[in-house]
C-alpha positions as CSV (number, residue, x, y, z in Angstrom):
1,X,0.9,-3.1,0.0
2,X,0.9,-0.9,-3.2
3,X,2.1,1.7,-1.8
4,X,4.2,4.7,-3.5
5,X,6.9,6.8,-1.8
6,X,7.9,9.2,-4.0
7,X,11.4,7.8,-6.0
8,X,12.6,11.3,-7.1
9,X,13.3,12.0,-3.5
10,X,12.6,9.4,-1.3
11,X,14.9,10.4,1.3
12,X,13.0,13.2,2.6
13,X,9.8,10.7,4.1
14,X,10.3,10.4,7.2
15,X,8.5,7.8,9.1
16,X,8.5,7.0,12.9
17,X,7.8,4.3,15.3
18,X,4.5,2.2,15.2
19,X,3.3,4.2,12.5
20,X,0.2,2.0,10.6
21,X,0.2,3.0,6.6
22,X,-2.9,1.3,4.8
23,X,-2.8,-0.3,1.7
24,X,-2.4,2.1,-1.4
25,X,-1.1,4.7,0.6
26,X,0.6,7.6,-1.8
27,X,3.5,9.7,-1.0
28,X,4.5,12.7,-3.4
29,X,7.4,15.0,-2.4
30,X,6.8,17.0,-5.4
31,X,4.7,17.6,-8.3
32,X,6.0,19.2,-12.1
33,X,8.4,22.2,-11.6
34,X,8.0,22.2,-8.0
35,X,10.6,22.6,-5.2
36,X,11.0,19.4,-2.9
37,X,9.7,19.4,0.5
38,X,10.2,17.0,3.4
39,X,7.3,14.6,5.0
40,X,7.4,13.6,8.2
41,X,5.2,10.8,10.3
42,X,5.8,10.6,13.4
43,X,5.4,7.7,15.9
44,X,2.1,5.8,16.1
45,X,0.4,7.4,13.1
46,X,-2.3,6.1,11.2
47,X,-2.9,6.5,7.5
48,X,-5.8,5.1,5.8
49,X,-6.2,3.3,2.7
50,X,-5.8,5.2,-0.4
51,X,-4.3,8.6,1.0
52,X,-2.3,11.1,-0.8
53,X,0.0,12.9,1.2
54,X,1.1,15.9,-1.2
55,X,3.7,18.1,-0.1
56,X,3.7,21.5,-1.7
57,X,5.3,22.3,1.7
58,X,7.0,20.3,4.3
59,X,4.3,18.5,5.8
60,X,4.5,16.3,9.1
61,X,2.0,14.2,10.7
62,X,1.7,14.4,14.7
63,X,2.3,11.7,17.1
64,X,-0.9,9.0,17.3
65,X,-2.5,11.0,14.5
66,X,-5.5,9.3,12.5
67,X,-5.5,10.1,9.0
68,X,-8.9,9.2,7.0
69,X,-9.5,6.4,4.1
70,X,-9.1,8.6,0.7
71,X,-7.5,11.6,2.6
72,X,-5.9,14.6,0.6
73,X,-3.2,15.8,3.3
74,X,-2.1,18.9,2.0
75,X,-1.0,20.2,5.0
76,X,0.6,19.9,8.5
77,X,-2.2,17.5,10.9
78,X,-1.4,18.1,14.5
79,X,-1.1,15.3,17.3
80,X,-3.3,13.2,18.8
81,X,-5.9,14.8,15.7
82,X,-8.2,12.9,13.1
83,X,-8.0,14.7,9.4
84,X,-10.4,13.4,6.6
85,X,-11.9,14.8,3.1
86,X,-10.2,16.2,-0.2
87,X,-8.8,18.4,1.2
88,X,-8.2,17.4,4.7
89,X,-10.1,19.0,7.3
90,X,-9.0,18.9,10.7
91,X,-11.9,17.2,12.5
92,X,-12.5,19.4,16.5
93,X,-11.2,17.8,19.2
94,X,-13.8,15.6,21.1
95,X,-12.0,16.7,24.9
């Protein structure tokens, strides 16, 4: 699916259950002279196609989470929430 995980440090994604990653998807742990932080997915996630998920910090995406085609997540996304735009924004909550 073209998707890239980052190889320096690979074994701090985490990804749960039922979680739905899009074609292109891109996971970076890092970036130059940066410490390594830890992503996290958890169960029944969605990430669109083409999203960056760049950890400057540990990041972690909530259970059934929706993550937007072309996303920059650049931060935690809550549960249950729908995060879109470069950067993310957390879209409100339609309850």
């Amino acid at each position: 699916m073209r998707c890239y995980l980052d190889d320096m440090c690979f074994d701090l994604i985490e990804i749960g259950e039922n979680v739905t990653i899009s074609y292109g998807v891109y996971f970076a742990c890092h970036g130059k002279n940066q410490e390594h932080h830890k992503i996290t997915i958890q169960e029944g996630a969605y990430i669109g196609m083409r999203a960056s998920v760049i950890a400057r910090t540990d990041i972690e995406i909530g259970k059934h989470a929706i993550i937007g085609a072309q996303t920059l997540v650049n931060k935690t996304i809550p549960a249950n929430r729908t995060a879109v735009g470069i950067p993310c924004r957390i879209l409100p909550d339609k309850n």
